[in-house]
C-alpha positions, 0 to 999 in steps of 0.5 A, spaced: 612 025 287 609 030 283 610 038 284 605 041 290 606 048 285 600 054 288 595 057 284 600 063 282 605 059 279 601 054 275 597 061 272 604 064 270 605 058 266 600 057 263 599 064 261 606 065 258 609 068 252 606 063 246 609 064 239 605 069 236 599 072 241 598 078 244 604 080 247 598 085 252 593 081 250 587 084 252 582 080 255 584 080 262 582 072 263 588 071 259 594 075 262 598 073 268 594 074 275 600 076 279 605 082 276 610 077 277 607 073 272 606 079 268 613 081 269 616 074 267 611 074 260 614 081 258 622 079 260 622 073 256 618 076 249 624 082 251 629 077 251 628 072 246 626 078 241 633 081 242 637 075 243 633 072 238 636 078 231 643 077 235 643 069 233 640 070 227 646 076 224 651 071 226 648 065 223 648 069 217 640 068 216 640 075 216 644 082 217 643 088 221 640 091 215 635 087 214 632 090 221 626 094 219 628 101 220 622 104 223 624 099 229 630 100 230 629 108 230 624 107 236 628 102 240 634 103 239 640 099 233 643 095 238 642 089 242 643 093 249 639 099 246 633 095 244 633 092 250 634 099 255 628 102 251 623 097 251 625 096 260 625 104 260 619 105 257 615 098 260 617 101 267 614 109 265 609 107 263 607 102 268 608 107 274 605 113 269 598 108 269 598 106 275 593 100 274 596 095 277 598 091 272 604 092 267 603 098 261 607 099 255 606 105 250 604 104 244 609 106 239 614 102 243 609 095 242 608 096 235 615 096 235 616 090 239 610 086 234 614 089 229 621 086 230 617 079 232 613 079 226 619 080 222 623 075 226 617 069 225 617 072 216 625 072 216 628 067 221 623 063 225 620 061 218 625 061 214 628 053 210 634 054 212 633 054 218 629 048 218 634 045 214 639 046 220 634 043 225 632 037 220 640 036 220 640 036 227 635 031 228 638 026 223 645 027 226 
């Protein structure tokens, strides 16, 4: 028996987070329909970006200093400060537009576009890291 899932949720799914893409994207066919789905999308690329430096400090692939300075000025130098800046500032600038769809300002999605493609440079396309996921598979 397969699974009977509405419109809404099939739509949040499909238009989810994907690796590097936009993180607004700004054609509207391409952002969730339902804000719920919005709020999903946005809540994942908050959580993976900053969960994601945490793992990547303790797994010596990189250093707190590593992080692009001008990020961590923006958002804040810890994992519950980026965290904070990024919800605050997605909820201001949501009720201050008032469009019906979820805002960010642009000095903070730069920030968060900046902290992912230095993610993507430094971890998520780093060898020794997928060294580690080769290890992984042969085990």
């Amino acid at each position: 028996m397969g699974l009977n899932l509405t419109l809404e949720v099939r739509d949040g799914i499909s238009k989810h987070s994907k690796g590097r893409g936009e993180i607004f994207p700004q054609e509207k066919e391409e952002r969730p329909s339902t804000l719920e789905g919005q709020v999903v999308r946005i809540a994942d690329i908050i959580a993976y970006i900053n969960h994601d430096i945490d793992d990547a400090i303790r797994g010596g692939v990189i250093s707190p200093k590593d992080i692009p300075l001008d990020c961590l000025s923006r958002l804040g130098e810890t994992h519950s400060k980026r965290i904070n800046t990024m919800v605050n500032d997605l909820v201001s600038e949501t009720r201050r537009r008032n469009q019906g769809e979820l805002s960010i300002s642009e000095e903070v999605l730069l920030a968060i576009i900046r902290l992912r493609d230095f993610l993507w440079d430094r971890v998520y396309e780093n060898e020794k890291v997928h060294e580690d996921f080769t290890k992984l598979v042969r085990s």
